[in-house]
ZALUMVEX-134133 format. One record per residue (C-alpha): x, y, z. Coordinates in pm, whole numbers. Layout:
BEGIN
- X	Y	Z
...
END
This chain:
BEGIN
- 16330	8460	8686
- 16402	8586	9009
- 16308	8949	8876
- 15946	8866	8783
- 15890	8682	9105
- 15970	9038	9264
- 15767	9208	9047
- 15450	8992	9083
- 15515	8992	9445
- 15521	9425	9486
- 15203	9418	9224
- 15021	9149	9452
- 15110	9396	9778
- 15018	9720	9591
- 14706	9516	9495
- 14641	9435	9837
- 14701	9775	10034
- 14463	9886	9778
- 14079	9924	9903
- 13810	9691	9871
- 13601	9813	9523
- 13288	10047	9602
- 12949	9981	9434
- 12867	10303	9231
- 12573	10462	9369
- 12259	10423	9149
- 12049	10719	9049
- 11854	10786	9368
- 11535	10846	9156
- 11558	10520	8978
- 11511	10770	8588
- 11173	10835	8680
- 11117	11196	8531
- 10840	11517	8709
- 10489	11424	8601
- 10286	11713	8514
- 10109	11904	8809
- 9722	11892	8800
- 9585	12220	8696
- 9428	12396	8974
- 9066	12391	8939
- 8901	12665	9010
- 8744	12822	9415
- 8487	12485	9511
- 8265	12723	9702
- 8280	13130	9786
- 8419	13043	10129
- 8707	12781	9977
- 9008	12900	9782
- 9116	12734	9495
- 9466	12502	9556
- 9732	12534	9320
- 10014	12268	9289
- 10411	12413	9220
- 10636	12159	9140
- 10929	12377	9250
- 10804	12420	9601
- 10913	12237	9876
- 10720	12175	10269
- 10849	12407	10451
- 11034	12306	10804
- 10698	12398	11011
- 10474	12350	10724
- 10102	12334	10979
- 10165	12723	11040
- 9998	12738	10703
- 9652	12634	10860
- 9675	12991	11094
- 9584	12799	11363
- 9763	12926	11683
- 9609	12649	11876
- 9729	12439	11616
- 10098	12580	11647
- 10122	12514	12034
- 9976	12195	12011
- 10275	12109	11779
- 10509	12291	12014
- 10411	12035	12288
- 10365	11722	12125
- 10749	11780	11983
- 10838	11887	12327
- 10645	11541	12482
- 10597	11262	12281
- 10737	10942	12413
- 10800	10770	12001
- 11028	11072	11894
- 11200	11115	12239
- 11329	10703	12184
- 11393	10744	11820
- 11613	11065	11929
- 11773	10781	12177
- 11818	10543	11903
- 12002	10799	11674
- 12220	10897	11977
- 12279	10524	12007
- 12346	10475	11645
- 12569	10785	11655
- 12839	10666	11925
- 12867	10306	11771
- 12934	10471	11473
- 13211	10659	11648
- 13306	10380	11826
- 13365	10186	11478
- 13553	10457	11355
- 13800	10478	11669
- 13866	10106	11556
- 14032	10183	11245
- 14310	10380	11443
- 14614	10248	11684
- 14541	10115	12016
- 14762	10157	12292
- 14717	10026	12684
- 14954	10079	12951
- 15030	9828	13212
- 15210	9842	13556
- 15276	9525	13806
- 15399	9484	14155
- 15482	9139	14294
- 15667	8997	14609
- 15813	8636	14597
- 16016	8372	14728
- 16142	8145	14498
- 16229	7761	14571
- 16575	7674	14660
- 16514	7358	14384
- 16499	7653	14084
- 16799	7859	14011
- 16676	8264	14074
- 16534	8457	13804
- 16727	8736	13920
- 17060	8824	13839
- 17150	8853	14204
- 17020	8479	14269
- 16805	8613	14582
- 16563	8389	14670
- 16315	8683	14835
- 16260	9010	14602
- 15978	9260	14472
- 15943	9298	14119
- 15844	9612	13972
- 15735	9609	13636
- 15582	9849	13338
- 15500	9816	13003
- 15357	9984	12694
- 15183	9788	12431
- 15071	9922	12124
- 14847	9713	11854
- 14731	9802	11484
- 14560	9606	11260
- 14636	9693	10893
- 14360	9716	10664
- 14471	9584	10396
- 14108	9479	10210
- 13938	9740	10303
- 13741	9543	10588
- 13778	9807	10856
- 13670	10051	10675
- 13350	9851	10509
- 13267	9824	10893
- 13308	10190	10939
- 13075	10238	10649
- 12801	9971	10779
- 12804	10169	11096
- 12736	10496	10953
- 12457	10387	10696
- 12296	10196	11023
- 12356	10576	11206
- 12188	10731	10855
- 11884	10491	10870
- 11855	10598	11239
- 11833	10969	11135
- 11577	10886	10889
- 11362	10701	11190
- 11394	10990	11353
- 11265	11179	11059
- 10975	10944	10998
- 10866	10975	11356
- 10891	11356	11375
- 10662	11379	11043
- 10460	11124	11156
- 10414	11300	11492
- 10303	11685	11340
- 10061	11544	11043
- 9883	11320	11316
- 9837	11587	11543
- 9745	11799	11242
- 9517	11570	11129
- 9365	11482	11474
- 9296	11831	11543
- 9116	11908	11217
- 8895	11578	11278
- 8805	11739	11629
- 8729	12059	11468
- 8542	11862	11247
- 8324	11653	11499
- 8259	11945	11714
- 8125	12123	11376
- 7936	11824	11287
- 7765	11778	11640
- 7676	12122	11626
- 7460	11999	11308
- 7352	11723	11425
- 7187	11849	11778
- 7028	12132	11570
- 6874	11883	11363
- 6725	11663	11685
- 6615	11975	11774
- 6389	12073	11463
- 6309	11704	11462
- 6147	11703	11826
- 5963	12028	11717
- 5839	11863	11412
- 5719	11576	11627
- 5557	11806	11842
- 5361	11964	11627
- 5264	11653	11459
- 5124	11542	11810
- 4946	11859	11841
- 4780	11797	11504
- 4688	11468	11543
- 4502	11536	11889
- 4287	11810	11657
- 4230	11563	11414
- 4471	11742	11138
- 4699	11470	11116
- 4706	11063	11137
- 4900	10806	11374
- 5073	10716	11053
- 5249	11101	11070
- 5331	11077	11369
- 5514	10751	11362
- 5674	10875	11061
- 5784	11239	11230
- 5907	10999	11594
- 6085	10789	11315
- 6291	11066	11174
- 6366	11199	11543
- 6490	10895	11621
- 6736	10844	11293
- 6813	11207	11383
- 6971	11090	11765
- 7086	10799	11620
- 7381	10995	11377
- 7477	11173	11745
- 7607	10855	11967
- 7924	10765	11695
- 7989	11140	11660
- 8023	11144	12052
- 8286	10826	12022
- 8491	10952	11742
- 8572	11286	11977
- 8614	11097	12263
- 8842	10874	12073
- 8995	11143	11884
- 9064	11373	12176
- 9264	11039	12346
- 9499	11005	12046
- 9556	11382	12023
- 9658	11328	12448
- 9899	11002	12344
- 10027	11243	12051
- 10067	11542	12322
- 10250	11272	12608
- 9978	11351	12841
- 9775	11073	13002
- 9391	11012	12832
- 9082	11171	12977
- 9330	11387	13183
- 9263	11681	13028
- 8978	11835	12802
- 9016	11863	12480
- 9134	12182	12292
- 8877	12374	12098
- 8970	12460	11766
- 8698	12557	11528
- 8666	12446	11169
- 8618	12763	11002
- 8891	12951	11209
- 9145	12706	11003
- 9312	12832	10701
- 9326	12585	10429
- 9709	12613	10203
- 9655	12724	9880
- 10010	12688	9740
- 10074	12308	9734
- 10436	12157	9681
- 10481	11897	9375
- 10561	11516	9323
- 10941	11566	9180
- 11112	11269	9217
- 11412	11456	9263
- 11295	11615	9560
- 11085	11289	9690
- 11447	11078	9752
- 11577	11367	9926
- 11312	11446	10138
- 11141	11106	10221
- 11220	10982	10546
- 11167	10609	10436
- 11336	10648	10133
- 11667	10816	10290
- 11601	10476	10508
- 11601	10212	10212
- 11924	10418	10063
- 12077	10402	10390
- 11982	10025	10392
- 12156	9958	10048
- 12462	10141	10182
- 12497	9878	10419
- 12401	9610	10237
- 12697	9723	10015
- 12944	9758	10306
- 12841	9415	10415
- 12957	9255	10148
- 13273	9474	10137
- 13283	9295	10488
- 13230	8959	10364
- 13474	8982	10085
- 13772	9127	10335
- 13726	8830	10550
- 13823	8578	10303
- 14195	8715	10273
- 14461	8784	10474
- 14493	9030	10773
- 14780	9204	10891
- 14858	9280	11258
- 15111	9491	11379
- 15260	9466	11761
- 15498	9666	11936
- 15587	9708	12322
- 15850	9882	12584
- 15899	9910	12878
- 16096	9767	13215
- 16163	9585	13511
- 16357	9598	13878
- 16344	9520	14189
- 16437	9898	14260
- 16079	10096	14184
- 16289	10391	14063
- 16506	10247	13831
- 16236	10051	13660
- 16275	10178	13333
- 16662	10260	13368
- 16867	10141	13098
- 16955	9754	13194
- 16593	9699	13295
- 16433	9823	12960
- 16278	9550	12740
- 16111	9562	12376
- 15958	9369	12148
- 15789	9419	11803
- 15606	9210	11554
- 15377	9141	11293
- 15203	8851	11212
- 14948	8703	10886
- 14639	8493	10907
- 14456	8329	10634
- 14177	8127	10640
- 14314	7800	10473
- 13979	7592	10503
- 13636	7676	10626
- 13392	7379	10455
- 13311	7721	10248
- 13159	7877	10560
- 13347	8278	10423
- 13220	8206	10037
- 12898	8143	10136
- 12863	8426	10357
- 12974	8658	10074
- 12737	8470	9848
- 12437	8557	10081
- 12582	8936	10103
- 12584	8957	9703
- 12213	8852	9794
- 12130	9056	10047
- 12274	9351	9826
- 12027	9280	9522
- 11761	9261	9790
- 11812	9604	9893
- 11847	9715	9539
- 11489	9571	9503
- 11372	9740	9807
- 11496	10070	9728
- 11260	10071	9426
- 10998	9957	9549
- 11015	10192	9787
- 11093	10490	9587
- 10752	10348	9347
- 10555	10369	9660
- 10597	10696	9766
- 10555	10855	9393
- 10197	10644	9384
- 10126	10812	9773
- 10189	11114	9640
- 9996	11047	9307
- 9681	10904	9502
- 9691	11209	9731
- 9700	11511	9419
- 9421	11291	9242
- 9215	11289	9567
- 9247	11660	9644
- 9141	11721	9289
- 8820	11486	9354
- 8802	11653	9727
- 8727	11983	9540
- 8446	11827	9280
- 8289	11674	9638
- 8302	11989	9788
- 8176	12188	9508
- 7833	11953	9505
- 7814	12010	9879
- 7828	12398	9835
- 7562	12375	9565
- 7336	12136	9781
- 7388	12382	10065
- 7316	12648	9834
- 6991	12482	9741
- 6855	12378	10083
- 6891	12765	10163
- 6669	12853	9899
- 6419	12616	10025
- 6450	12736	10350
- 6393	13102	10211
- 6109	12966	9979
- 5864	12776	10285
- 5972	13072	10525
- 5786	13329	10305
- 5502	13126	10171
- 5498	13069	10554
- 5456	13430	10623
- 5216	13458	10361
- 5024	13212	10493
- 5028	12898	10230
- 5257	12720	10398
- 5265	12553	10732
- 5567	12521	10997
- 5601	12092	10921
- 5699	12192	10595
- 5951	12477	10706
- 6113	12259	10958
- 6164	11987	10748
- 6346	12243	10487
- 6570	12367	10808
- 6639	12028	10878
- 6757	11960	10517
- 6929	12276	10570
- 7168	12117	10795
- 7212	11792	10672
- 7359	11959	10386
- 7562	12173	10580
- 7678	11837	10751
- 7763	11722	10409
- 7969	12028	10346
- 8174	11979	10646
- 8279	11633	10605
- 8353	11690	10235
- 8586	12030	10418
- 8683	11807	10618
- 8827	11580	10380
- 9007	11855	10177
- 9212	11955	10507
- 9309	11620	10541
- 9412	11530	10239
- 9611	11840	10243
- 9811	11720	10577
- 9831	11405	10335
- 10019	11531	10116
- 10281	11733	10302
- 10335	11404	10497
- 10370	11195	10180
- 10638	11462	10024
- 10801	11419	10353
- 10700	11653	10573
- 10966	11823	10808
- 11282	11651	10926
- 11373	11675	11326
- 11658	11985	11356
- 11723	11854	11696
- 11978	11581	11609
- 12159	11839	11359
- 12117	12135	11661
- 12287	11891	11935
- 12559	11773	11650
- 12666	12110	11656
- 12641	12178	12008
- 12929	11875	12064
- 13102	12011	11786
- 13048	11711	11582
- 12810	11674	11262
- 12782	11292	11317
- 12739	11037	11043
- 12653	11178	10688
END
């Protein structure tokens, strides 16, 4: 009898020292498989390539150097050197980085050392603390204390690993705010190019609209032409000034954001000047593979990071309902002689170890692991949903390239058109069976079509940034560069 009570108590101890049980992970792309890449459809107009999708290519690390923009490249540059978001998300993760350190150091030993000095006189009523019975001494005193509490759940360790998954999802705000950061000023800069392009188009057509209404005048005051066309020519002037006013806004607007982006302070500074047509639009386009996707996501690394702590926390919440172990130890001395404070009759020692157990709570510890076991099939949920959300981004973004280049086709074709016009009432013009009304209204359709062309270019390059954001971009290599300046690699 006695035997088995041994034995059941060394398997309940060998089942104790024994870690808490770790969730497996799941499969980080949830068994969704690769779609099929769209086929590349063919060059939209002479002066746009063709865009081919390759599911086994990844963003590269500065993936705007694709658009040969130099201006675009420095305005990267400084917006990475500048930009207030990224510099306190690099904070954060340096925050996130020593309590995760700190966490860890908490697993180990501590030891303090103390040291005391202390003149008294003690009352003639009490007998002398000292072996001498002297009523006036100076005590001199040291002592070592060392304390380590034994983790025998696995508790200390599930708080290590909440720590470090809070560090992760720190890294991956980081991430999300240096992607964030290059596509906006990506796209920003492609929308100025664009509105500078599309003022250029506009003012040029206010201009062959005032002619036209000139003219008009000039005919009506010979008799050639009626009040009613020259209300109608003043009407399309006007329409003509009216498209110029919320072109105006949008780069004033524009050029502020691209300033926030950059860390300077708005209307500071002029905008940079980056033409449309000097940008060089990517032809080789990386694929949806969910594979890839969970790695490379920045808010996806965060909702895995987030399940890895909702799994820790309940390791946490499971440790606290059974026992904990604490181990105690101290030396050290004391004398009324400083220098033979730690001499042999003045040495003193103790150690120790002591159990606590939770005997009754009103189930305060079972329903705090109750609402972890919760909180852990919430962040199962999450994780999913997230992971569905950024295959449908990237889904939404290939499907509206593809329409991007059917758009941008027509607007070649109309441009196309409207320049045969143009050539058309230019020669009967010359020939002398047409008149100049009917050529400037062709110029004018001339560039309301190449208006149309540049907007539908416009939304091709964006689209474009789109996507390299949605397969998640670029991660920041400064918190990895100043890991290994400290000699440290930090969390993983």
């Amino acid at each position: 009898m006695r035997r088995g009570a041994e034995a059941a108590w060394i398997g309940l101890c060998l089942a104790a020292c024994s870690p808490a049980p770790t969730l497996p992970p799941p499969d980080p792309t949830l068994g969704f498989r690769p779609l099929a890449a769209p086929v590349a459809a063919p060059a939209p107009t002479p002066d746009d390539p063709a865009q081919q999708v390759t599911a086994d290519l990844s963003p590269a690390q500065r993936w705007w150097t694709a658009f040969g923009s130099p201006e675009l490249d420095a305005l990267e540059a400084e917006g990475l050197r500048a930009n207030a978001d990224l510099a306190a998300a690099r904070a954060g993760l340096k925050s996130a980085q020593e309590l995760y350190r700190a966490q860890r150091a908490a697993t180990l030993p501590s030891v303090q050392l103390g040291a005391a000095a202390a003149r008294s006189r003690n009352s003639n009523t009490f007998a002398s603390p000292l072996a001498s019975n002297a009523s006036y001494y100076t005590l001199y005193s040291t002592q070592l204390t060392a304390g380590y509490v034994v983790d025998l759940f696995g508790g200390q360790r599930a708080q290590v690993r909440l720590a470090r998954a809070q560090a992760e999802a720190q890294r991956c705000a980081v991430d999300a705010a240096y992607g964030a950061l290059t596509a906006n000023i990506a796209a920003t800069v492609v929308q100025l190019a664009s509105l500078n392009a599309q003022r250029d188009e506009v003012e040029a057509t206010v201009s062959l609209s005032q002619r036209a209404l000139d003219i008009t005048e000039q005919l009506h005051a010979g008799g050639e032409a009626s009040a009613s066309d020259v209300a109608a020519a003043r009407s399309v002037l006007e329409q003509a000034r009216a498209a110029l006013p919320p072109i105006l806004r949008q780069q004033q607007q524009a050029a502020d954001i691209l300033a926030v982006l950059l860390g300077r302070q708005p209307g500071a500074q002029a905008p940079p000047v980056v033409r449309l047509d000097a940008l060089t639009l990517p032809t080789r386009l990386p694929g949806p593979v969910p594979a890839a996707l969970v790695g490379r996501r920045p808010d996806i690394r965060a909702a895995r990071a987030n399940l890895d702590a909702a799994a820790a926390l309940r390791g946490v919440a499971v440790a606290a309902r059974l026992p904990s172990l604490t181990l105690a130890a101290s030396g050290g001395g004391a004398a009324t002689d400083f220098a033979r404070v730690l001499a042999e009759p003045n040495t003193l020692w103790t150690f120790g170890a002591s159990v606590s157990q939770t005997v009754f709570d009103a189930g305060a510890l079972r329903h705090r692991q109750t609402a972890a076991d919760a909180a852990l099939e919430q962040a199962k949920l999450q994780y999913r949903s997230v992971v569905l959300g950024a295959l449908q981004a990237t889904q939404d973004l290939l499907q509206a390239l593809g329409a991007d280049s059917d758009a941008l086709a027509s607007a070649g074709r109309a441009v196309e058109a409207s320049e045969r016009i143009q050539r058309i009432q230019a020669r009967q013009r010359a020939l002398g069976q047409g008149g100049r009304l009917a050529e400037l209204s062709a110029e004018a359709a001339l560039h309301q079509a190449r208006l149309a062309l540049i907007q539908a270019r416009t939304a091709r390059y964006a689209d474009t940034i789109g996507l390299f954001q949605a397969l998640g971009g670029s991660a920041d290599p400064a918190p990895a560069a100043t890991a290994a300046k400290t000699g440290g690699s930090g969390p993983t």
